[in-house]
Every structure is written in structure tokens, then in C-alpha cells.
N, C-alpha and C positions, 0 to 999 in steps of 0.2 A: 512818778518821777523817773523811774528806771528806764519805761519804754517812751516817756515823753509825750502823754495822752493831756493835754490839757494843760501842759506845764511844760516850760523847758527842761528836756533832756538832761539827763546826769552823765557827763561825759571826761575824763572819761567812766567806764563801771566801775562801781568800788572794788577793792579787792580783798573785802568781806566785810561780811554784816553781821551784825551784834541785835538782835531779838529777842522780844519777849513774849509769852502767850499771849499774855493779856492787856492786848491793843483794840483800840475804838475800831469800829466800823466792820476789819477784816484780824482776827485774830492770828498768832504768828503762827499757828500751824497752817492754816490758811493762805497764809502769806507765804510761808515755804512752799509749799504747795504749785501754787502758782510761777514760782520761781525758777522749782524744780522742771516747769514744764516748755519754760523757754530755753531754747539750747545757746541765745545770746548768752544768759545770764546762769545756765546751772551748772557751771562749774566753780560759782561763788562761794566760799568756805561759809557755811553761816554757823553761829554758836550763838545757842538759845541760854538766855540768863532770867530766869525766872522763879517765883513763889514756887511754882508748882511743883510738889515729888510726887505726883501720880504716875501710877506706873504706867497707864497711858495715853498720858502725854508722854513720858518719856520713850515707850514703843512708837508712839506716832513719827516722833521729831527720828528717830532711829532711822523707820524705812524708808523718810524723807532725805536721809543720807547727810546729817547735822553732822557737821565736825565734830560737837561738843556739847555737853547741856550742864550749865552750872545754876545751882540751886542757891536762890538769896535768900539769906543776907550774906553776902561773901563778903568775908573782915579775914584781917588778918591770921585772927585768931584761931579760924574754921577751916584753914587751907591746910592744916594735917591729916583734920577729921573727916575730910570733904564726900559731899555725896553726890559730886560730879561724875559727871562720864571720864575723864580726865586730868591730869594733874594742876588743879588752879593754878596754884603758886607759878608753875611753869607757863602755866596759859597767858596770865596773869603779867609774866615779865615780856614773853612775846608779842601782847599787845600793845602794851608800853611803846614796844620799837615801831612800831606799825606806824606812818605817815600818813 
């Protein structure tokens, strides 16, 4: 949908993407990956929200140059304790604003 292969164009790019590892067909490390390697599209912020705390997954998504990597189940409850890259709670309200 990004580069418009088969499907109408997504136009205009987002101005970031919210991912998980574990997606059908092409996995989101996978998926960053490829992402990272179009210069239309790599300077898109992406933050990975996933099951996963392997620590490498979370090296991978790292030198893929992720914004962010939040580990579900994010509740309210876990954004003191958080074992994101990141501040949730803060992440959390800047999404919110997001259009």
C-alpha cells in the first residue's frame, strides 16, 4: 500500500506507523526492514508494540532505528513499571494527538 504495487497508493505517507512483530505473511521486523531501505519512506517514526521482550527483537528493531518498542499488554497500570524503550504514558498521550 505504501509504494502502491497492486493497490492504490497511500497518499499522502503516513507520518508513522505503529507495529507489531507478529504479522501474517512478512513479520514487522521484516517489515521495518524494508521500510528502512526506501529513502521515500525512512524517515517514518515507527514504534513497535508487541508480546515480545526478547532481547533480540528488541536489538533488531534497535539498529532498524525504531522510535520506540512497547511491550503488551500496556494498561494503564504498567506505564510506571514499563519495560519499554521509552516513556508509555508520555508516548501514550502524544499518540492520542496524532491525526
Amino acid at each position: 500500500m505504501l509504494r502502491g504495487e497492486g493497490v492504490p497508493k497511500i497518499s499522502p505517507a503516513p507520518s508513522v506507523i505503529l507495529l507489531d512483530i507478529n504479522m501474517p505473511k512478512m513479520n514487522g521486523l521484516e517489515f521495518l526492514e524494508e521500510l528502512r531501505r526506501e529513502p521515500e519512506f525512512s524517515h517514518i517514526p515507527v514504534f513497535i508494540m508487541t508480546t515480545s521482550n526478547e532481547e533480540s527483537d528488541r536489538m533488531a528493531a534497535q539498529r532498524l532505528n525504531v522510535s520506540g518498542y512497547i511491550v503488551k499488554p500496556l494498561s494503564f497500570d504498567s506505564f510506571e513499571r514499563s519495560d519499554s524503550s521509552l516513556d508509555s504514558f508520555s508516548l501514550f498521550l502524544d499518540l492520542i494527538k496524532l491525526k
